[in-house]
Structure formats: C-alpha cells, structure tokens
N, C-alpha and C positions, 0 to 999 in steps of 0.2 A: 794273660788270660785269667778270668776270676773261673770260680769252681763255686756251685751252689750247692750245698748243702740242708738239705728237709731236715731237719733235726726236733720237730715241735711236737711226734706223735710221743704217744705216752704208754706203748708200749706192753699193752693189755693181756697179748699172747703169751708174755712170759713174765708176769707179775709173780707174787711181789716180790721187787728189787728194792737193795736202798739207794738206788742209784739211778740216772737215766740209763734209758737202754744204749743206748749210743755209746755209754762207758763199759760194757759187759766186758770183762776181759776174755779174750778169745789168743790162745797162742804166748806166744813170749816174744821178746825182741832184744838185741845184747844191744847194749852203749856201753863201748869199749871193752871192759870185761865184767861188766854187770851186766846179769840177764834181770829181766824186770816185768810183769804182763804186758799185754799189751791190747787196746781198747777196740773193740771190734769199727768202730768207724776211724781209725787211723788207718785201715786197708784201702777205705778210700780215697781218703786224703794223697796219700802215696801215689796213688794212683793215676790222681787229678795232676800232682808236682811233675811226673812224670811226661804224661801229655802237654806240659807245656805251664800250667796253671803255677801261677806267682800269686795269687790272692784268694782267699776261700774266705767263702761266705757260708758259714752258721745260720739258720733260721729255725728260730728254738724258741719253744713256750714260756709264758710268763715266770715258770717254778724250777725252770730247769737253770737254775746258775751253775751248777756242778761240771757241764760240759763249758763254760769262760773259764772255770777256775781249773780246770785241767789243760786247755789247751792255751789262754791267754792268750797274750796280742802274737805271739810266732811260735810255729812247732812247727816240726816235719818240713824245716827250710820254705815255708811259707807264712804270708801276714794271714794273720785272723782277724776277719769282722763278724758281726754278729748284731742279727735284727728279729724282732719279737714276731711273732706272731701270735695275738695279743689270745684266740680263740681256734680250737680244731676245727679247721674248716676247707680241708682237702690241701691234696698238691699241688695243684693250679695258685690257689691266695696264696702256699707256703713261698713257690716260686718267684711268684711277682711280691711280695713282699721285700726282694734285693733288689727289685729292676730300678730305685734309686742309684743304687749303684754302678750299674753298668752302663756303660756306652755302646749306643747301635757299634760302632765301628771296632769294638772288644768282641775277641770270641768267650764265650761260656761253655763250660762242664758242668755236667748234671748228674748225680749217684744217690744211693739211698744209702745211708749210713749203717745197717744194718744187715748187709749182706758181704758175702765173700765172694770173689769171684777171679777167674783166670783166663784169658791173659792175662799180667796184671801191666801191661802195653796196651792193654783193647784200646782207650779212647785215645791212643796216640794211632792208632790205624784207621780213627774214624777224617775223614774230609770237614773241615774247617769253615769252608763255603755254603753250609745248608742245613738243613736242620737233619743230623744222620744216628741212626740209632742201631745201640752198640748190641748186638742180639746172640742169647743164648739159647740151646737145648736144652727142653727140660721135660720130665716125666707126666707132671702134670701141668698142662701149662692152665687149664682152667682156674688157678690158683694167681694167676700173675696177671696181665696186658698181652696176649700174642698177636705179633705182627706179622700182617699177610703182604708178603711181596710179590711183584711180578720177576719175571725171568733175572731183567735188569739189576733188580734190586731197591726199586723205584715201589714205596709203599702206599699199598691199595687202601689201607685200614686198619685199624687196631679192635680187635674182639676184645673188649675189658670186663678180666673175668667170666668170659663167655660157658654156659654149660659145656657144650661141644666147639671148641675151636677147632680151626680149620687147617693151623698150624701148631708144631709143638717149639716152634720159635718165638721167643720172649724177648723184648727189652729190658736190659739190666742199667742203663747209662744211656747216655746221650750227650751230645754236642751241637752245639750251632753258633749263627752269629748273632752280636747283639741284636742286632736289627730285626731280626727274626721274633727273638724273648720281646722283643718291643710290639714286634706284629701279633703275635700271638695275647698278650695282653692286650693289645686294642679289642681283636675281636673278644677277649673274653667278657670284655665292660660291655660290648654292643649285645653280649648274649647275656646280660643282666647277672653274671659271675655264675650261671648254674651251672658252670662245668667244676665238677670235684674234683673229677678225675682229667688226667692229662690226656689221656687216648681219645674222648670224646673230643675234647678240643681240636685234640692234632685233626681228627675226621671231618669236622667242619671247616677248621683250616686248607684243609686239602680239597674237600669239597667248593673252598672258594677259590681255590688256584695254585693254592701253596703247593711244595713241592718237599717230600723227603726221601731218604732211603733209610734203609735197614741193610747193615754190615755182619753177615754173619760170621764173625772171629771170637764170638766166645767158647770158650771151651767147656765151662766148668761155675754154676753160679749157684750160691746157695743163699738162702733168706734164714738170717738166725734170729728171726726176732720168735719163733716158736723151741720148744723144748728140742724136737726129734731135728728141727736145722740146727741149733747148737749142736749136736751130739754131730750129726750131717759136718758142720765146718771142722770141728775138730779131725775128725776123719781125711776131709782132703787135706788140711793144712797137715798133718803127716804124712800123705804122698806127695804131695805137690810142693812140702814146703824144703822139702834136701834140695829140689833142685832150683827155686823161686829166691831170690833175697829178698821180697817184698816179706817171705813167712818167715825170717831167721829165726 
C-alpha cells in the first residue's frame, strides 16, 4: 500500500520557521535509550505503516529539500519517494502529482502532515474497497471539510469550509483504491483541474456515481499548522501519549 503525502504547502499560519512545517518538532520519541524530537508529520507516517502502507510518497515544493534530507530513501520502517510539485496549486494537483506511482490495483492512504490525530489505528479501520473517509469531531468544523453522511454511512457531500455546516464531523485521512485516485483524476482533467479542493471533487464524483463512506472512529484530531493547534497537540500528546506508543 503507498501512503500520499501533501507536503508542498508553505505553511503561512505559523511562520516564520527555518524549517518546513512538516519538520516542526512536536513531542519526543526514544530510540533505544535516546530520547530525541520528533517531527510533527512522522505521526502520520506511523500511522499510514501501520494500516498497512510499505511505501510513502512525499509531494513537496521546489525549496523544501529539508524534508528528503530528514527522512531519506527509508524511515519509520517504510521507503520514501518523493515528487515536486513544481507550484501551490491545491490538494487535488498535490495528490495526483504521485498517481505515476500508483497502480489501479494498489490501495492508497491519504493524511495531511501537519496534524495529530487519534486513533492512531484510524485508517487501519477504514475498508480498503472504496473510497472511505476517516472522520473526526470537532468544535469548529467551519475550519476544516465536513462530511455529511447518511444513516449508513454512505456520504451525501462534503461542505468545504462551509460558514454553517450541517455536521461537526470532519475528514482527517482517507483511503481508497488505486483505481479510484485514478478515477478521480480523470474527472479532475475533464473539469479542466478547477477543483483545489478535494471535497468539490469528491461531490462531482459522487454526483456522477461514485460511491464513498465516512467512518466515524476518530477520536481526537488536531491541525498544528496554527500557533493555538501547537499549543492544542502538545496538550493531547500528554494525555493520550501514556497510553498511545505512537506518542512515546
């Protein structure tokens, strides 16, 4: 299973760094009996290894060498690849930017490298077969992507960044199969790329037949690419990290 990785944005909410945000140290980790930081998108890495993922894909900006030179060709008992994306130009181009890599018949994992989030099993609970999205609670969801499901769990639509959403359930991850990353880039070329955003996509997708769910098993997801979510992950990673190995 590859793992996709958006790594290209630059990280604005919490400048200036001398580093990509991706590398923000968040937490500690022991190898053996050294404790050492540890990089707030290695939570998801973890995360993806866990579900299954043997290969992650990087897709990172032209300036951002910092995150190859940290992670190089293997860490966190997985290979690392790594493809440019050469201009800021949403999550949908970041995504399809690896779909050289993947094959229809590979499943994919999808996370944003600058959040924390728990379970840190979520996308091992999500189903393999479809395109299924890993969904948390959250206070504001006007802030994020919320997804509206039916009873089922069979998703109606996604409000992205909606003033008044309709739900305070958010997608934090996602899974599918290649074939799917495959479909979904056809349509985005027939929609001449103007989708930025992933939720429009998925609604036209769906609008044309496609089919997803929204898995609500998250527990606990925080976006530290702002000051008060820093201060925020610090926070749960001292409750939730005594009993999580993901937060040693």
């Amino acid at each position: 299973m590859w793992g996709i990785v958006p790594a290209a944005g630059q990280g604005t909410r919490i400048q200036p760094l001398a580093f990509s945000k991706e590398l923000l140290p968040v937490g500690t980790r022991k190898e053996g009996a050294v404790e050492r930081p540890r990089a707030v998108s290695e939570y998801l890495v973890e995360r993806m290894a866990r579900a299954g993922a043997s290969k992650v894909c990087f897709v990172i900006a032209p300036g951002k060498s910092d995150i190859l030179r940290y992670y190089g060709a293997r860490a966190l008992e997985v290979d690392i690849a790594y493809v440019v994306q050469p201009q800021p130009a949403g999550l949908c181009d970041a995504l399809f930017r690896a779909l050289p890599l993947i094959h229809p018949d590979e499943p994919v994992a999808v996370g944003l490298p600058d959040t924390i989030w728990f379970p840190d099993d979520g996308l091992a609970r999500l189903p393999d077969d479809k395109l299924a999205f890993l969904l948390f609670p959250v206070e504001r969801p006007e802030n994020f992507d919320a997804v509206v499901t039916d009873e089922a769990g069979r998703v109606l639509r996604i409000e992205v960044k909606a003033r008044a959403p309709a739900t305070h359930w958010i997608w934090g991850a996602f899974r599918l199969p290649g074939r799917v990353l495959h479909e979904l880039h056809a349509l985005w070329l027939e929609r001449d790329r103007e989708d930025e955003y992933l939720g429009t996509l998925v609604n036209a997708w769906i609008a044309a037949g496609g089919e997803a769910v929204g898995v609500r098993a998250g527990e606990a997801y925080v976006d530290v690419g702002t000051l008060g979510g820093y201060r925020e992950a610090l926070g749960l990673l001292g409750v939730a990290g005594a009993a999580s190995p993901a937060a040693e």
